[in-house]
NUTOR-468111 format. One record per residue (C-alpha): residue in three letters; x, y, z. Coordinates in steps of 0.2 Angstrom, whole numbers, plus 2048, in hexadecimal, padded with zeros to 3 digits. Example, Ala and Ser with C-alpha at 12.3 -4.5 7.8 and 13.67 -1.06 7.14 Angstrom:
<pts>
ala83E7EA827 ser8447FB824 
</pts>
This chain:
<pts>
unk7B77947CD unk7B47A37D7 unk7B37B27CD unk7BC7BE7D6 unk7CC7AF7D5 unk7C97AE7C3 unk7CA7BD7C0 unk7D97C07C8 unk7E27AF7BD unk7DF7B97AE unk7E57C87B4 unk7F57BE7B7 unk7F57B67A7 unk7F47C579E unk8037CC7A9 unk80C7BD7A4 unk8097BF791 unk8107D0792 unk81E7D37A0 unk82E7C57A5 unk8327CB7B5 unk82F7C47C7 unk8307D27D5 unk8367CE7E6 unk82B7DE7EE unk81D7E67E9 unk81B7FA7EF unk80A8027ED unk80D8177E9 unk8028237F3 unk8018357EE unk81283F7EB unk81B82E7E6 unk81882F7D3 unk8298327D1 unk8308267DB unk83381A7CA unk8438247C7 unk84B81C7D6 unk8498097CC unk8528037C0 unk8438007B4 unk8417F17AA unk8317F27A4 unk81E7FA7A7 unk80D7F47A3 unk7FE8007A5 unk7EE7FB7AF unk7E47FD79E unk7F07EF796 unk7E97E17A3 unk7D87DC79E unk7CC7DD7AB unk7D87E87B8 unk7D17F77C1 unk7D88067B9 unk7DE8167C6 unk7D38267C3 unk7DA8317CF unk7E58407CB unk7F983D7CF unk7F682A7CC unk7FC8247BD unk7F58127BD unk8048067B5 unk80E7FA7BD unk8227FD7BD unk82D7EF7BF unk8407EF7C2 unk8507F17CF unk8507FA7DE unk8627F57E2 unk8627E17E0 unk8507E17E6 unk8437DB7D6 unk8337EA7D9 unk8247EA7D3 unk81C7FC7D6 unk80B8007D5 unk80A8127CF unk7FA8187D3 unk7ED80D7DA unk7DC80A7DC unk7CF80F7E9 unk7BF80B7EF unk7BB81C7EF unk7BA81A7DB unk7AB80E7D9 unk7B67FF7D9 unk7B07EE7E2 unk7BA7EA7F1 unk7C17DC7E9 unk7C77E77D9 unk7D07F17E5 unk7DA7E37EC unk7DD7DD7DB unk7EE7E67D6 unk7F57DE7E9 unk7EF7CC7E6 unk7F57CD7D3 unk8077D47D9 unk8067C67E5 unk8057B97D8 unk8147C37CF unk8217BC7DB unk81E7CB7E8 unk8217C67F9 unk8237D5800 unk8157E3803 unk81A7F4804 unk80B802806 unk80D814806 unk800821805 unk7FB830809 unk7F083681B unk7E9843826 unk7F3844835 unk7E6842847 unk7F583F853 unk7F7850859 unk80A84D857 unk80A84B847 unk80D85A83A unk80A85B826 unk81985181E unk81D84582C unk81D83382A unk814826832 unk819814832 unk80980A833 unk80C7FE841 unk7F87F8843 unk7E77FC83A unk7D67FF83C unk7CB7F782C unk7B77F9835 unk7B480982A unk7B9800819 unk7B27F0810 unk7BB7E0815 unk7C47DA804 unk7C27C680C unk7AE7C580C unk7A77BB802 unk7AB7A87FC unk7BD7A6803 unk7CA7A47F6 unk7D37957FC unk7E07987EE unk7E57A87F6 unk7E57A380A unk7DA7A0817 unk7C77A281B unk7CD7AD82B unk7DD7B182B unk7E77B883C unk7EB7CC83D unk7F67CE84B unk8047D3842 unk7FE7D9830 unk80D7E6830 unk81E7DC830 unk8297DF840 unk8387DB836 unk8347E682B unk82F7F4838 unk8427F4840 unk8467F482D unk83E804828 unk84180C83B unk855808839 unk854810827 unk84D82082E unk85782283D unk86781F830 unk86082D824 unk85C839830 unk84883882C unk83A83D839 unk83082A83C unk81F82A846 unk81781B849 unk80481A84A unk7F380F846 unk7EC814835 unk7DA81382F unk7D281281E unk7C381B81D unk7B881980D unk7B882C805 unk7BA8347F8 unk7B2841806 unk7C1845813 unk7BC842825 unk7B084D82E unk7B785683E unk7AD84A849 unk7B383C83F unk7C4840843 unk7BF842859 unk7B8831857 unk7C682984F unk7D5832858 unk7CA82A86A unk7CB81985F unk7E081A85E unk7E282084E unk7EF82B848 unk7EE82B835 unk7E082982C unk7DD828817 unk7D382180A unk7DD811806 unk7EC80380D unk7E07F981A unk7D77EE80C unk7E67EC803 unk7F17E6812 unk7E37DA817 unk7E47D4804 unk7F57D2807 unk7F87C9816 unk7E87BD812 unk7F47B7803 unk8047B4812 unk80F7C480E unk81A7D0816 unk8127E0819 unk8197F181D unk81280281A unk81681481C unk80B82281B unk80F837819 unk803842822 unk80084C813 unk7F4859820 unk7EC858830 unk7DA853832 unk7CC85A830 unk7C8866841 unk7DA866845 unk7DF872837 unk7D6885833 unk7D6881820 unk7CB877817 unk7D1866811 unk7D58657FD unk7DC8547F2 unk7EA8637ED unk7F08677FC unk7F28537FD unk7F98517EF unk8058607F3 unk80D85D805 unk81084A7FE unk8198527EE unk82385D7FB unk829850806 unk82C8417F7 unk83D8427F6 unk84083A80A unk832831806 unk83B8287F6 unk84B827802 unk84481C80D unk83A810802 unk84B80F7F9 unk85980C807 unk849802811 unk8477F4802 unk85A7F2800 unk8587EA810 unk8487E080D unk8557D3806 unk8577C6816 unk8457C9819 unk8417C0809 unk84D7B280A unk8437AF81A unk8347AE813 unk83B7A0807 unk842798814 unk83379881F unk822796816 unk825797804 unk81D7A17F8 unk80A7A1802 unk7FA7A57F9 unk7FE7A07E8 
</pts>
């Protein structure tokens, strides 16, 4: 059996030993969302560390436990606190926690982090729905031996970010009177932020957000067949675009700032995931598993 799989199997069979509960859509926290739990009705937690064999989060602000429970009638699982590449993982220990939330029922993906802004439209604290991505600057999660268990050996990309789900999330923020951009993200390696030149080259590639994460874990995800949305908060602008240096607090400070829309959204946005879940029964089935 390939390795990477079998780890993955026990992961799952030690989530099973522990925790009855099959969630609907899975939501990855970025910076300034470790709160966001209070919006669920919880039913019950397992830390990273309880898993045998799972990546443990060792960023600040990341607290590293699944949280499953209600957001309305929708089953969650969320991630709070996940893991980057950044932190010496393998790519394919990064991807973990998305595969394994997979295999949990999750059929919907919802990513959220926190970027630096390199649309010149964009100012600290907006949001940016991620409609397209850029994935040349971080290790593809898919090489190697193909999992055939999880989906193809070269799966299609046109449209790794849902357009249901898009409208979804657009419709929500127009109703709650919240500031949408829409741009292309990139995932750069870090944990170094992007030098000035970095950020000319990438802003003449298209991009308009980038950060240190939600590419590999989007490919994971649509590799296994499931629904992918994602929003980003441009916690500052890039580097060369801004007078002061760049610092993980002022992160960490302008997402905290800004987390209380930032929780509307997710909330009033899955209460409406419902249809689009039906239709993925409907259609395909439960893919990838």
């Amino acid at each position: 059996m390939n390795p990477v799989y079998e780890k993955l199997l026990k992961c799952y069979e030690c989530y099973k030993s522990k925790i009855d509960f099959e969630p609907k859509v899975a939501i990855v926290l970025g910076s300034g969302l470790g709160n966001f739990a209070r919006t669920v009705k919880v039913q019950a937690e397992l830390s990273y560390s309880e898993i045998q064999g799972f990546p443990v989060s060792t960023v600040p602000g990341h607290a590293g436990k699944f949280i499953f429970g209600h957001i309305g009638q929708t089953p969650v699982v969320l991630m709070q606190g996940r893991v980057h590449y950044y932190e010496g993982y393998p790519i394919e220990d990064v991807v973990l926690p998305v595969r394994l939330m997979k295999m949990m029922g999750a059929e919907i993906l919802f990513l959220t982090n926190a970027s630096g802004g390199i649309n010149p439209s964009f100012h600290a604290g907006a949001f940016m729905m991620i409609k397209d991505h850029i994935s040349s600057f971080a290790p593809n999660p898919l090489i190697g031996a193909n999992i055939e268990e999880l989906g193809v050996r070269f799966p299609d990309m046109s449209h790794v970010y849902d357009l249901d789900l898009q409208e979804i999330i657009r419709e929500t923020a127009r109703e709650n009177g919240i500031e949408l951009f829409e741009g292309v993200y990139a995932q750069l390696t870090g944990p170094s932020f992007e030098s000035p030149a970095e950020i000319q080259m990438l802003h003449k590639l298209g991009v308009d957000a980038v950060g240190m994460s939600t590419v590999v874990e989007a490919i994971a995800a649509n590799h296994m067949g499931m629904k992918i949305c994602g929003v980003s908060c441009v916690s500052n602008l890039a580097a060369g675009m801004s007078p002061t240096p760049l610092t993980h607090e002022e992160v960490q400070e302008a997402a905290n700032a800004v987390a209380p829309k930032f929780e509307k959204l997710l909330v009033e946005s899955v209460n409406k995931f419902g249809h689009c879940i039906e239709e993925q029964y409907a259609g395909n089935g439960r893919k990838g598993m």
